[in-house]
C-alpha positions in Angstrom: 23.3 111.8 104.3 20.6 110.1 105.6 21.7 107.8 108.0 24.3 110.2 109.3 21.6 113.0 109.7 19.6 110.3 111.6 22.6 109.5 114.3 23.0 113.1 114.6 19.3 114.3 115.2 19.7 110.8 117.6 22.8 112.1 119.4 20.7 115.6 119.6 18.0 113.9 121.2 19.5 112.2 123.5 21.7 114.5 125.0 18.8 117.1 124.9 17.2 114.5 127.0 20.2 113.5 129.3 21.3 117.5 129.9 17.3 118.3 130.5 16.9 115.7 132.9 19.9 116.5 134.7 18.8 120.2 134.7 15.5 119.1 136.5 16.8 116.8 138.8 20.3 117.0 139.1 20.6 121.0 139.6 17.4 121.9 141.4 18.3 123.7 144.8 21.5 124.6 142.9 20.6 127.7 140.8 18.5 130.2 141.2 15.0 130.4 139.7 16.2 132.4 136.9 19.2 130.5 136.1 17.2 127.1 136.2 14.9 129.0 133.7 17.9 130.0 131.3 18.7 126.1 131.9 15.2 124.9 131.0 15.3 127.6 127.8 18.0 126.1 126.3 17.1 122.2 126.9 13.6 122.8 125.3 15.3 124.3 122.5 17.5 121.6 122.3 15.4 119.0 121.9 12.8 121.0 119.6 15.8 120.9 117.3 16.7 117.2 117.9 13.1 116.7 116.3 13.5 118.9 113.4 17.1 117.7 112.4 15.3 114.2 112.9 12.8 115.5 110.5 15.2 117.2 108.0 17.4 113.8 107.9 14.3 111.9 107.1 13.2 113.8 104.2 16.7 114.7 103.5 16.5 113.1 100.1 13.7 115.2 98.9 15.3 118.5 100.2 17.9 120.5 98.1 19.6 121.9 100.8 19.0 119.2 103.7 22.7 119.0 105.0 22.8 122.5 105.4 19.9 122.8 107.3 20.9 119.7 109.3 24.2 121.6 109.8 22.5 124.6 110.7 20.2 123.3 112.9 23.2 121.2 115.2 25.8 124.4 115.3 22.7 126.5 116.0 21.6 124.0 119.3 25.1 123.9 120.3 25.9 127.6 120.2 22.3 128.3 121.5 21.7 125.7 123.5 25.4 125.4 125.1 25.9 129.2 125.8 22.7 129.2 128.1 23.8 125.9 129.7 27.1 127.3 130.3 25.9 131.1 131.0 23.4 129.2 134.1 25.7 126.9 135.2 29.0 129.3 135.4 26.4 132.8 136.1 28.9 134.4 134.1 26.2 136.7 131.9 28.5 137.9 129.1 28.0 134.5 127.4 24.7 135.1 126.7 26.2 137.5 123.8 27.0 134.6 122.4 23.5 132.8 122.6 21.9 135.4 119.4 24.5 133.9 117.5 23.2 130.5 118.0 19.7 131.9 117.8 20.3 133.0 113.7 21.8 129.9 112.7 18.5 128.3 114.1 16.4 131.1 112.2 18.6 130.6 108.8 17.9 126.8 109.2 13.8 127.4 109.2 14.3 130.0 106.7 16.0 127.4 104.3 13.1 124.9 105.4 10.7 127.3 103.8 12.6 127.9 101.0 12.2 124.2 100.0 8.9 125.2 99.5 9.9 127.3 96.5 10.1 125.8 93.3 13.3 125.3 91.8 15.5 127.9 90.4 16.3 127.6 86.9 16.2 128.8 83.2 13.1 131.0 82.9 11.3 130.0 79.6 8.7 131.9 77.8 5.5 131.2 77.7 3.9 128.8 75.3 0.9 129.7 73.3 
């Protein structure tokens, strides 16, 4: 997993970087304020992802469940991520209904980064005296 996880938090990154810089430079003067905010939302959020799933893919061997966060974390950006790219550059506002959708798999992904914390599951014993 870990060399996969790393091209994919690579791929994330870059294309958070290409679509953000196109965002800045490329549709400026195109969209409205508020659209070029929507825009800006879902690049930042994009690339704060890239950098976890980097993170996750890293550490993956030490994590129990680090394909599934890495899983989590790259449907999450592209659900989140690409319905707020798509809902400024199209202005059609029902796909932001999709965007919360994108927005939980991003929230189950941390929650399952904080649940490494937790110590293994397993048999209970009793204690020794």
């Amino acid at each position: 997993m870990k060399r996969g996880g790393i091209g994919l938090a690579g791929a994330l990154g870059f294309s958070a970087v290409a679509l953000g810089a196109f965002g800045a430079h490329g549709l400026r003067g195109r969209l409205t304020p508020p659209l070029l905010e929507i825009y800006r939302t879902g690049a930042l959020y994009h690339l704060i992802h890239a950098v976890a799933a980097l993170a996750v893919a890293l550490g993956g061997d030490r994590l129990r469940r680090g394909g599934l966060i890495l899983g989590l974390f790259t449907t999450g950006v592209v659900v989140f991520s690409g319905s707020l790219y798509a809902l400024a550059l199209s202005g059609v506002s029902a796909l932001g209904a999709v965007t919360p959708l994108g927005g939980l798999m991003l929230l189950a992904a941390w929650a399952l980064v904080a649940a490494e914390a937790l110590p293994p599951r397993g048999p209970s014993r009793p204690p020794t005296t």
